[in-house]
Backbone bond lengths (Angstrom), bond angles and torsions (degrees), N, CA, C in turn:
res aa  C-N    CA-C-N  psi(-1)  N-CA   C-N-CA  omega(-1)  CA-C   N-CA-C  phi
1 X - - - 1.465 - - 1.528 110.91 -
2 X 1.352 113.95 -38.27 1.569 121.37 166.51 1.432 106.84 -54.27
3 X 1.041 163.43 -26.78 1.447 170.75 -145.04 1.603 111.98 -110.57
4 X 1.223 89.03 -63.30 2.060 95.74 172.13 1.779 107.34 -79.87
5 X 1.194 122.22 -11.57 1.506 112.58 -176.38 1.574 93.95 -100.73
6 X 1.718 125.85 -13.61 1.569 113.83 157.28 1.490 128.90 -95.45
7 X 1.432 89.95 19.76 1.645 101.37 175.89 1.589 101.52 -102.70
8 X 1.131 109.35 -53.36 1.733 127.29 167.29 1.164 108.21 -27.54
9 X 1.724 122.16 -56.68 1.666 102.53 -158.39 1.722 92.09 -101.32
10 X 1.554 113.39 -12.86 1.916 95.89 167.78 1.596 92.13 -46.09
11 X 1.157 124.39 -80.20 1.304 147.53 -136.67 1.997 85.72 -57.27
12 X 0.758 111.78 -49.95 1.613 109.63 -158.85 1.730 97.13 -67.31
13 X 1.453 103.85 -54.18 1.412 115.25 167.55 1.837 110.75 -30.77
14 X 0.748 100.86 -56.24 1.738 117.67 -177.35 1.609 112.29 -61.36
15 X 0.860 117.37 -50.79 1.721 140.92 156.24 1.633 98.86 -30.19
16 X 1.436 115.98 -80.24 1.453 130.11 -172.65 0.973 94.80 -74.82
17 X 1.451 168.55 -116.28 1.258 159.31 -157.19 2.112 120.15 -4.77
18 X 1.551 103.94 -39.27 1.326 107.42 -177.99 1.481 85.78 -112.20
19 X 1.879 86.22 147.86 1.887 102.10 159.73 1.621 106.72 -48.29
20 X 0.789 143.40 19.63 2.038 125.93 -176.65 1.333 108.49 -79.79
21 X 1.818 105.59 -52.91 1.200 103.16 -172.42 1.653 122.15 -68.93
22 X 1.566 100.24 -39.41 1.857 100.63 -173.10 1.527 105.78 -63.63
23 X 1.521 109.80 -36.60 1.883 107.37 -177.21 1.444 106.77 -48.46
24 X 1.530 106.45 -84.40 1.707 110.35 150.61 1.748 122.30 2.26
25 X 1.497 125.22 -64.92 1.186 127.10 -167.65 2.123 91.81 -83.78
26 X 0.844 106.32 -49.27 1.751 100.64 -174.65 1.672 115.44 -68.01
27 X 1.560 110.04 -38.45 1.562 104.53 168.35 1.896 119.16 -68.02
28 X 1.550 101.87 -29.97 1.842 91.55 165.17 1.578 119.87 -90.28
29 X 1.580 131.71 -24.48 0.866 108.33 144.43 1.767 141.07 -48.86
30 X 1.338 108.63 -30.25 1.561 98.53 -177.68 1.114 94.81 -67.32
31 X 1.580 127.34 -60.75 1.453 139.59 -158.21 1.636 102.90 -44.80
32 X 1.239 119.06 -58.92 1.414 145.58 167.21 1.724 96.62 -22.81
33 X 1.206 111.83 -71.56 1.380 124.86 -156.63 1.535 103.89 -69.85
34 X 1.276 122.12 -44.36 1.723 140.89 179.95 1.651 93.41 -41.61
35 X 1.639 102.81 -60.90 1.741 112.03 -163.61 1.385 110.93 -57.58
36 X 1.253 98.31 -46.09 1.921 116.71 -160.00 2.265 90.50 -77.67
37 X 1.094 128.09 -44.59 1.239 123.40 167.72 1.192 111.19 -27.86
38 X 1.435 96.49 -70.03 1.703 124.96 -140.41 1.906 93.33 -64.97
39 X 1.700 111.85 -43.71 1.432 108.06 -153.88 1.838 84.23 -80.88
40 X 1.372 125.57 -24.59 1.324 118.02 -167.70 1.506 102.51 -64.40
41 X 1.283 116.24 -42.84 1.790 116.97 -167.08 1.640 93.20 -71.83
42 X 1.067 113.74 -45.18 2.070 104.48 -172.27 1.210 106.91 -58.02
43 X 1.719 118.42 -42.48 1.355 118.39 172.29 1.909 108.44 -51.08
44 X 0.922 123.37 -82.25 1.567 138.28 168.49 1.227 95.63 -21.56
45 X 0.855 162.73 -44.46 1.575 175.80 -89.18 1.657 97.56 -155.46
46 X 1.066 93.94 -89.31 1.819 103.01 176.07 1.324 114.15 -65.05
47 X 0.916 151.42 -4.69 1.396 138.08 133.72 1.477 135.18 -44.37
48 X 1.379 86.50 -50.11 1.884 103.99 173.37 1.344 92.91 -54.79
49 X 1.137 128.27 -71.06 1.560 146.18 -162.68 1.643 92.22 -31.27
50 X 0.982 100.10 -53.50 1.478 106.76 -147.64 1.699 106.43 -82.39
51 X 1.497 112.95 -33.36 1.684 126.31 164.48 1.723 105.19 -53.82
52 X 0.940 91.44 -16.70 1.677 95.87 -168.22 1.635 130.59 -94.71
53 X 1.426 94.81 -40.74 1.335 124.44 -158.29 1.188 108.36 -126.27
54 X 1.352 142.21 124.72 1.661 137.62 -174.83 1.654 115.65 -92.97
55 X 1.497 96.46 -21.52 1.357 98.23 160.77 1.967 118.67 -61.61
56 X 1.329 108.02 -15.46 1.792 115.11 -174.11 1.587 100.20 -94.87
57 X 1.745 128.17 -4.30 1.273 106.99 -118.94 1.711 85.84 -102.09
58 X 1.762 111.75 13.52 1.862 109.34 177.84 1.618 90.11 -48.41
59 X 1.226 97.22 179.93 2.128 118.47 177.08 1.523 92.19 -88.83
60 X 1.614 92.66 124.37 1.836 97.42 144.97 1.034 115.73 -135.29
61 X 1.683 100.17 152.14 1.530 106.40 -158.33 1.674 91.47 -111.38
62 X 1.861 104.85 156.37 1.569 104.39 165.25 1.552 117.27 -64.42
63 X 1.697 115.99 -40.33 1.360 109.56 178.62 1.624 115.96 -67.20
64 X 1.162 111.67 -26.24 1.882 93.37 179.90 1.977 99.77 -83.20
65 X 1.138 125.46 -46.43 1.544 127.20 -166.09 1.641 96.65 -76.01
66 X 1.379 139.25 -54.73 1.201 123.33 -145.70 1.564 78.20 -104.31
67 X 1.200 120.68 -85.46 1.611 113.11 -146.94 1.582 101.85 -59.43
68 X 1.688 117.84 -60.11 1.605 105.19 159.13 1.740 125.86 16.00
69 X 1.207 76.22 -79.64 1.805 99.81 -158.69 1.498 95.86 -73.54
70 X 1.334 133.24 -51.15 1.704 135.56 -155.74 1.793 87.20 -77.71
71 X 1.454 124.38 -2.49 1.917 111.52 -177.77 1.536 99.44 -87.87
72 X 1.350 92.90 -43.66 1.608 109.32 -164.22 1.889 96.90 -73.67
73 X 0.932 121.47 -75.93 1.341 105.10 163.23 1.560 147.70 -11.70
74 X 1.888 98.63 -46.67 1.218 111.31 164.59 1.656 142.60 -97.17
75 X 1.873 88.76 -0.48 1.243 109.93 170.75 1.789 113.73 -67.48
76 X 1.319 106.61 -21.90 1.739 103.33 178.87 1.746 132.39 -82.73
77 X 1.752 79.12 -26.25 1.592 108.76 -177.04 1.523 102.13 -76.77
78 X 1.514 123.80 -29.83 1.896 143.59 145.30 1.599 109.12 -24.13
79 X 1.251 118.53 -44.77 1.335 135.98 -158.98 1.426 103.31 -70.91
80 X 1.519 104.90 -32.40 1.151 112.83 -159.30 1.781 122.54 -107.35
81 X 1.409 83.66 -61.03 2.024 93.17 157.44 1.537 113.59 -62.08
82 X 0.818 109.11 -70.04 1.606 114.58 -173.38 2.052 109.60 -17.36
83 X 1.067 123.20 -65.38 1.366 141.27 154.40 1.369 120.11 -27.61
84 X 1.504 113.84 -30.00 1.642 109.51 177.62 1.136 99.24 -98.29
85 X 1.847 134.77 -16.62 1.497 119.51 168.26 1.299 106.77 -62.31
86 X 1.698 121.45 -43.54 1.482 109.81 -157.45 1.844 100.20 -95.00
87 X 1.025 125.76 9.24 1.502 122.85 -165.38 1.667 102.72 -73.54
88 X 1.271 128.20 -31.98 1.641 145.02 170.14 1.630 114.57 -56.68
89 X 1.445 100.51 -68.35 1.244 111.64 -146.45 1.634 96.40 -52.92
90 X 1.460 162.63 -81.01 1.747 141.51 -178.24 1.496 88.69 -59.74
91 X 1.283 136.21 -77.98 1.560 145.63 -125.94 1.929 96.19 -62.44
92 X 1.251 113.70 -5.65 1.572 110.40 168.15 1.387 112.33 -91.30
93 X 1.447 88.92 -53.82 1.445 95.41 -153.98 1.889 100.14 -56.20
94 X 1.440 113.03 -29.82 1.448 134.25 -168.76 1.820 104.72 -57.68
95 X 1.673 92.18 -41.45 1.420 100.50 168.11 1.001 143.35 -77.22
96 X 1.734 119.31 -19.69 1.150 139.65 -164.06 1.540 116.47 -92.69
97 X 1.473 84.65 -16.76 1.953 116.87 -165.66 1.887 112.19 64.00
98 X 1.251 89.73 23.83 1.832 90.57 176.09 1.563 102.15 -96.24
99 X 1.334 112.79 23.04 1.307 111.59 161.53 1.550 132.14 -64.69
100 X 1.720 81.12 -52.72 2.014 100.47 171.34 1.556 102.79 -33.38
101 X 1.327 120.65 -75.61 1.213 138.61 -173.37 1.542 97.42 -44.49
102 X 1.178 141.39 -52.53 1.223 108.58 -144.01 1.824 90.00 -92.64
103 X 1.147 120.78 -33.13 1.683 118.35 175.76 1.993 112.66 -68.93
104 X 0.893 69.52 1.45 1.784 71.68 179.28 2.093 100.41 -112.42
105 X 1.086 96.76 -9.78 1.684 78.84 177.69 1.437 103.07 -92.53
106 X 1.744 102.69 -168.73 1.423 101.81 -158.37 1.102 98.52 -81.91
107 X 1.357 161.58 -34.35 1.398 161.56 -178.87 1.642 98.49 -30.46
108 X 1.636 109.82 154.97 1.242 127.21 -153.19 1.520 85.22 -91.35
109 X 1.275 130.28 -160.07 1.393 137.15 163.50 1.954 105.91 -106.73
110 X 1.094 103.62 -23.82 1.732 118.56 179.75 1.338 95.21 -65.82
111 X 2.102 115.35 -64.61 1.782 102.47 161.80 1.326 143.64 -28.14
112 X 2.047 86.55 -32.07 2.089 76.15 -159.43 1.489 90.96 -89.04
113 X 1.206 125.87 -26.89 1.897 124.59 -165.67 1.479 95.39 -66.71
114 X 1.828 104.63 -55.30 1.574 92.43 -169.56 1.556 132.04 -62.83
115 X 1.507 122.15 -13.53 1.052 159.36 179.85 1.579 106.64 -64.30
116 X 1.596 111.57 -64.70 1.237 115.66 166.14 1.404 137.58 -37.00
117 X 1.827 84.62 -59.12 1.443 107.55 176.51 1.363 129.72 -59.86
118 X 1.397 110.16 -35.03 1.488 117.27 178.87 1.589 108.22 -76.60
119 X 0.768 119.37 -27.48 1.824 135.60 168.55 1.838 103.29 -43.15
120 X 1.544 93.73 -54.53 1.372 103.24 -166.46 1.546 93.75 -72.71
121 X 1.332 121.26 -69.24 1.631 108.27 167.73 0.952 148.60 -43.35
122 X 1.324 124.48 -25.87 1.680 115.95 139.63 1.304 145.33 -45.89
123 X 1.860 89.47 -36.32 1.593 96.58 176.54 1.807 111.16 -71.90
124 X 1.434 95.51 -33.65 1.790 92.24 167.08 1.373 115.19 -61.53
125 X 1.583 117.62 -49.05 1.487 99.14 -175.38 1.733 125.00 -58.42
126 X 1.586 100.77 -15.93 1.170 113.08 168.65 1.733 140.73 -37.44
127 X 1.587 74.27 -55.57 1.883 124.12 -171.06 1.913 81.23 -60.80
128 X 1.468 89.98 -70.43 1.632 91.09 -158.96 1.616 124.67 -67.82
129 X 1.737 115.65 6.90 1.134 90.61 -155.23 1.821 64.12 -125.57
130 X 1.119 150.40 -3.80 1.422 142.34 152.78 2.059 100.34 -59.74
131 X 0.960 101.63 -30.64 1.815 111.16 169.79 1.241 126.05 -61.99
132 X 1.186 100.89 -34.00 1.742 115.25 -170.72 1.294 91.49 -95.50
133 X 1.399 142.62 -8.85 1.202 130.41 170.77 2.136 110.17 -66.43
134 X 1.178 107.01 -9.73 1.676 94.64 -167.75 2.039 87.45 -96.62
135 X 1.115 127.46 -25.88 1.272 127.55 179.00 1.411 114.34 -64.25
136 X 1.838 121.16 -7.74 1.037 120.24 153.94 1.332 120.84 -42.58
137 X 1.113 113.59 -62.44 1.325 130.53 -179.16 1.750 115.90 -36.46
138 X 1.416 96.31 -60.28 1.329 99.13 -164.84 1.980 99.24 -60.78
139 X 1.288 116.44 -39.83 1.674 92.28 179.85 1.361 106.50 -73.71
140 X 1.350 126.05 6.07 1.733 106.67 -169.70 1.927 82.32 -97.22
141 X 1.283 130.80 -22.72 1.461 133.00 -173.32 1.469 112.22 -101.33
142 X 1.162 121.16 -34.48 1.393 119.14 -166.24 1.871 79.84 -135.25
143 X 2.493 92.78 -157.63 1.210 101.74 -153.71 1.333 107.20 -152.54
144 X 1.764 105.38 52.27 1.389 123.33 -157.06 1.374 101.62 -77.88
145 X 1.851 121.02 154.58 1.345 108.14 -170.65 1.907 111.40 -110.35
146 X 1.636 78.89 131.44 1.603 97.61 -158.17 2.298 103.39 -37.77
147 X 1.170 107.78 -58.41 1.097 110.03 -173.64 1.458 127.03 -41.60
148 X 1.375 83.77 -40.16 2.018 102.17 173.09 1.503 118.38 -57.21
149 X 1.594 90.99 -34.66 1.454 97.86 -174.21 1.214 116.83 -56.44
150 X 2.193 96.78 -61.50 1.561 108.19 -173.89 1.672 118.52 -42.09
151 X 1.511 109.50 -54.49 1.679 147.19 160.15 2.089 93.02 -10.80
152 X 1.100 93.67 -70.72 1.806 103.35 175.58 1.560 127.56 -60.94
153 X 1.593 93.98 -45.46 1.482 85.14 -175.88 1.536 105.07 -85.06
154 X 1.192 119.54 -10.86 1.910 114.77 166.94 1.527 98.31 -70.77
155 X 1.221 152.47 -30.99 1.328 125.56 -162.54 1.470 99.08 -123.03
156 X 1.480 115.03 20.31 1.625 138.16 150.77 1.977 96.40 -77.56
157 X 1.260 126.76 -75.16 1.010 139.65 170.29 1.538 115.83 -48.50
158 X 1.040 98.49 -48.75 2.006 86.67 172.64 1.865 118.13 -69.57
159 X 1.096 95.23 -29.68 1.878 111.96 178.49 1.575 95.72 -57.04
160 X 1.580 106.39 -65.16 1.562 114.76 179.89 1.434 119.29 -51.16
161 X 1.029 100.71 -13.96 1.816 110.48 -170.52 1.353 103.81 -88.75
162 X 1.361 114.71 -49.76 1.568 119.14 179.49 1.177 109.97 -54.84
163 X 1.616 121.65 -43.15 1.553 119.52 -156.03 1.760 96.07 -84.75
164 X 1.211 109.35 -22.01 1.417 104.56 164.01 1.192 148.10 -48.14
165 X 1.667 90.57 -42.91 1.545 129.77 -156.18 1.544 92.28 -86.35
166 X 1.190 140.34 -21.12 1.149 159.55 -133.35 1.389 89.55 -124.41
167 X 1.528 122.01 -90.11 1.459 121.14 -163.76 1.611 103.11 -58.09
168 X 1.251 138.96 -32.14 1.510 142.82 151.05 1.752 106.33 -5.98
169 X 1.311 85.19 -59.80 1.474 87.65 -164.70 1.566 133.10 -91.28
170 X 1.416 92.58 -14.23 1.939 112.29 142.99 1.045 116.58 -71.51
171 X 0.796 136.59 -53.35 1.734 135.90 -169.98 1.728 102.45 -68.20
172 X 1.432 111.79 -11.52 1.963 116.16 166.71 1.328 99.01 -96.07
173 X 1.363 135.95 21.82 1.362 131.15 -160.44 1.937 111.09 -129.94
174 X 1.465 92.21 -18.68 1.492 107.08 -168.07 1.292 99.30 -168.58
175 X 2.044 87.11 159.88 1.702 101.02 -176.76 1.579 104.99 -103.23
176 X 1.478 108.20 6.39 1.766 112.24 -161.03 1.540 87.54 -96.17
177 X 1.371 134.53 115.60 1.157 123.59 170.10 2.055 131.98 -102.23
178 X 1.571 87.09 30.01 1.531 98.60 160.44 1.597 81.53 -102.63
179 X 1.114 163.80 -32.49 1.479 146.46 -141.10 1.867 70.67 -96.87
180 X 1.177 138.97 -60.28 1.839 113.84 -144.25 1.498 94.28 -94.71
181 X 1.695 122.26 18.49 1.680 115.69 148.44 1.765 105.87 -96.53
182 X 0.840 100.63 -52.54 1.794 118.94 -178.47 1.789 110.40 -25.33
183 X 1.440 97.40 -76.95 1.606 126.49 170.62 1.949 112.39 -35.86
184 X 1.421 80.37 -57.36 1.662 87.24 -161.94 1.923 97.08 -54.57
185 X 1.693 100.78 -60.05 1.269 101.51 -155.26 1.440 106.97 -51.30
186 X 1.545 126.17 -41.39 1.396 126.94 -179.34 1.606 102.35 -51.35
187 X 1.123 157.82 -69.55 1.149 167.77 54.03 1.262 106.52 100.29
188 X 1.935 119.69 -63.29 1.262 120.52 179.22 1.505 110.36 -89.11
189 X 1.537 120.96 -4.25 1.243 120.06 178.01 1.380 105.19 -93.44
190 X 1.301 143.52 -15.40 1.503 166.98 156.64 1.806 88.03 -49.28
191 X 0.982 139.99 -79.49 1.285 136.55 -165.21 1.869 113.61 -79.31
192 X 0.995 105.10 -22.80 1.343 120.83 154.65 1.333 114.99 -30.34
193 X 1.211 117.84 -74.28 1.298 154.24 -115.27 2.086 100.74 -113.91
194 X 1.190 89.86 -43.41 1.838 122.93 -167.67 1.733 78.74 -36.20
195 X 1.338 130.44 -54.76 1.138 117.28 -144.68 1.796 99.32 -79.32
196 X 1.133 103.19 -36.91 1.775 105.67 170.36 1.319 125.05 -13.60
197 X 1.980 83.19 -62.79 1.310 123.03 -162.09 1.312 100.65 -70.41
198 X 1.445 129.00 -59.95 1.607 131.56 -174.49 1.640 88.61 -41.18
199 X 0.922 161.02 -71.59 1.593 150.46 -146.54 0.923 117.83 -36.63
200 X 1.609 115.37 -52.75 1.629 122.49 169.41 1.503 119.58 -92.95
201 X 1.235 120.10 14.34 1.395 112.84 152.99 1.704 123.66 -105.43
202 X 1.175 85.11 -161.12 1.879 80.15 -162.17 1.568 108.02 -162.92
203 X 1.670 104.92 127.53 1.744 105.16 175.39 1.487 112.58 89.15
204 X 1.449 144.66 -138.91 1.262 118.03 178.40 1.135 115.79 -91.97
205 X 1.378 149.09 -7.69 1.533 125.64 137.15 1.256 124.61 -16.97
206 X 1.602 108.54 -90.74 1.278 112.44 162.46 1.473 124.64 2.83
207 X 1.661 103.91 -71.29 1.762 111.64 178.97 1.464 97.67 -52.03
208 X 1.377 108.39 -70.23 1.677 104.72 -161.86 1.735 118.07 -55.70
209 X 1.236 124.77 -27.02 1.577 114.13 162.84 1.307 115.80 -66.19
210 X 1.513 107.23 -54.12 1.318 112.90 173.58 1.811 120.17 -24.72
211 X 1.232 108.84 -77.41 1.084 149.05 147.34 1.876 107.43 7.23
212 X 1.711 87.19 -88.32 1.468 91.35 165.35 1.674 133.40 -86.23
213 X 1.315 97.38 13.30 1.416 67.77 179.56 1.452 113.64 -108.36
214 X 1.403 126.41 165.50 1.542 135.47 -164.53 1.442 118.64 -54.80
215 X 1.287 109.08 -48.65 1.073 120.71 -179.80 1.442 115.51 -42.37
216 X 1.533 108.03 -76.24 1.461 121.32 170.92 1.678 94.92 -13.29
217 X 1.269 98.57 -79.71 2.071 103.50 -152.74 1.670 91.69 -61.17
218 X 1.555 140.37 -19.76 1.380 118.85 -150.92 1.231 85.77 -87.12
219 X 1.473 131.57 -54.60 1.502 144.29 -174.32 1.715 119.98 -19.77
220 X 1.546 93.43 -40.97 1.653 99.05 -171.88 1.635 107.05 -91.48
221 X 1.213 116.00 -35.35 1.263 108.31 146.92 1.488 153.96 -11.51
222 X 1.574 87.65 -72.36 1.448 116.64 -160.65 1.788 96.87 -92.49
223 X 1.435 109.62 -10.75 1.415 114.32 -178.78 1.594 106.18 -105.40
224 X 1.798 108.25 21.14 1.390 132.34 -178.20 1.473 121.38 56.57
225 X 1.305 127.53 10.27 1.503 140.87 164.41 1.873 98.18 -55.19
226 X 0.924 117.29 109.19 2.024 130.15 155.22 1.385 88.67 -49.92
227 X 1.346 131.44 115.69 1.361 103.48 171.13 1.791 79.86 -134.37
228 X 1.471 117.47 132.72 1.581 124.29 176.76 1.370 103.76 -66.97
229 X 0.941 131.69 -34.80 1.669 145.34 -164.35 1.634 99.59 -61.26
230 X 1.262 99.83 -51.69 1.545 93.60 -173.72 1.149 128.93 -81.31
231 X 2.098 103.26 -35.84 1.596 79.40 171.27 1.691 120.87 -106.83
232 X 1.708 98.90 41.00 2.104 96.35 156.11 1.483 86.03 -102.21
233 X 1.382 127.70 -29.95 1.753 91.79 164.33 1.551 123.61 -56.34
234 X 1.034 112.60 -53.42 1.901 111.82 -178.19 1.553 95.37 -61.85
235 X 1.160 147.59 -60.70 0.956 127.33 -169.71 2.011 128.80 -66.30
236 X 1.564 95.52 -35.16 1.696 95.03 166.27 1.539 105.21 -72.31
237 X 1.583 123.64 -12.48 1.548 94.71 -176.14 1.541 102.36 -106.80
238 X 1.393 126.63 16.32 1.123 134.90 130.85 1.668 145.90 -57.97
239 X 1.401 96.15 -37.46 1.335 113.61 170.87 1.806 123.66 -79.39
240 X 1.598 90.98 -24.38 1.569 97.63 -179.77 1.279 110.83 -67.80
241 X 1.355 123.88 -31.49 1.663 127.61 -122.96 1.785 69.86 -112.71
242 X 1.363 137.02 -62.23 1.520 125.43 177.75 1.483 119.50 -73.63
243 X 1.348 105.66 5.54 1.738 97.52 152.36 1.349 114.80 -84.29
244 X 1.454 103.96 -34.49 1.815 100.25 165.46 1.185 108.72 -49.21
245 X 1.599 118.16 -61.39 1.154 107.30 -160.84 1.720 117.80 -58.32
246 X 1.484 108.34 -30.88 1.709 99.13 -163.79 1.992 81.21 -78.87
247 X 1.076 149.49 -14.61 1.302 135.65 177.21 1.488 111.41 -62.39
248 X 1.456 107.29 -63.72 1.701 110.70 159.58 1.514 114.65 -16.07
249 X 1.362 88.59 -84.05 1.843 119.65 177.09 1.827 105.34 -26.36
250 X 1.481 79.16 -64.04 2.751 80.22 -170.52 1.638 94.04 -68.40
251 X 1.372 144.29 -32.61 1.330 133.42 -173.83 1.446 118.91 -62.75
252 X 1.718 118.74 -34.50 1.020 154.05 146.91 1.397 121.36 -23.88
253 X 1.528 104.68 -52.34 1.835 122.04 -165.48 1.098 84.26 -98.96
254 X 1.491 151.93 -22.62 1.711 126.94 -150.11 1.932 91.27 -119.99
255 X 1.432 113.20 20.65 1.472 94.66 -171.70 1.763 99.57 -107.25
């Protein structure tokens, strides 16, 4: 554990040292802030409507209208940042040729991936928990329900994890690191999307897009359902994508 937690803070170190990470943290905060505005004023908006008017007068809640909407919103803008954290971590070192070195020391290859990876997940938990700072608000103003919240921002964090888990294993694939942003995002917008797609298919297609795609599992989530189903999906399609990578990685060390 000493080995991957001194790979972690090189890697994090490296993060804070270059513009990648703060651009990264200031382009999803604005983005962040745009969404979470925008759904707060429609809420404020539709409330009145609804004090007013009996045609408005169904229940709305802050967690389905405000936070709801600002996950789903920021799950696309995911697609996109997420990929420039992990586009470095092999695809430099590959370039730099400080690769030799790091597959030739004594560290396992399970160290150096997991090492990486957790680097990259911190910096997300980062992202999200400078995020959760504007949801202050809403319990000091409104009377959003805490569980729903947590419920969201785990399958906010598991979404981020996948698209991670994913560019991880491009960025062990190449030294060009627009190719291990490029790849991934097409890739995580491909599963994105799967559920779109299940609409117009039919029979076991259907199941199998259905199935895989993100949406499906983020939905029940983010609509605060615990649902186990979804996250051993986010988590097995996490685990697959860095077994590639440590496969990459040992083919690498034994050549």
């Amino acid at each position: 554990m000493t080995n991957v937690w001194s790979i972690t803070k090189k890697e994090l170190g490296l993060y804070f040292r270059s513009p990648v990470g703060y651009v990264v943290f200031a382009i999803f905060l604005f983005i962040w802030g745009l969404f979470f505005m925008s759904a707060v004023n429609w809420f404020y908006e539709y409330s009145l409507q609804a004090a007013q008017n009996p045609y408005y007068s169904q229940e709305v809640t802050i967690n389905q209208y405000v936070l709801g909407s600002t996950f789903h919103n920021v799950t696309i803008f995911f697609l996109l940042l997420l990929p420039a954290l992990t586009m470095r971590l092999f695809a430099e070192e590959k370039k730099l040729g400080t690769d030799e070195l790091l597959y030739t020391s004594p560290l396992s290859v399970t160290q150096i991936v997991a090492g990486k990876y957790l680097a990259a997940l911190i910096m997300l938990l980062i992202m999200l928990g400078l995020s959760a700072i504007s949801c202050v608000f809403l319990f000091v103003y409104g009377n959003p329900e805490l569980p729903t919240l947590l419920v969201g921002y785990l399958g906010l964090f598991l979404m981020g994890a996948a698209f991670m888990a994913l560019g991880l294993f491009f960025s062990s694939l190449t030294e060009n690191q627009v190719i291990a942003v490029i790849v991934p995002m097409g890739l995580n917008l491909m599963f994105f999307i799967l559920g779109w797609i299940a609409y117009s298919a039919s029979g076991l297609r259907k199941q199998v897009f259905d199935y895989l795609s993100f949406l499906r599992h983020f939905d029940g989530l983010v609509g605060g359902a615990f649902d186990t189903r979804a996250i051993v999906y986010f988590v097995s399609f996490c685990f697959l994508w860095l077994f590639l990578t440590h496969s990459v990685i040992q083919s690498r060390r034994w050549r």
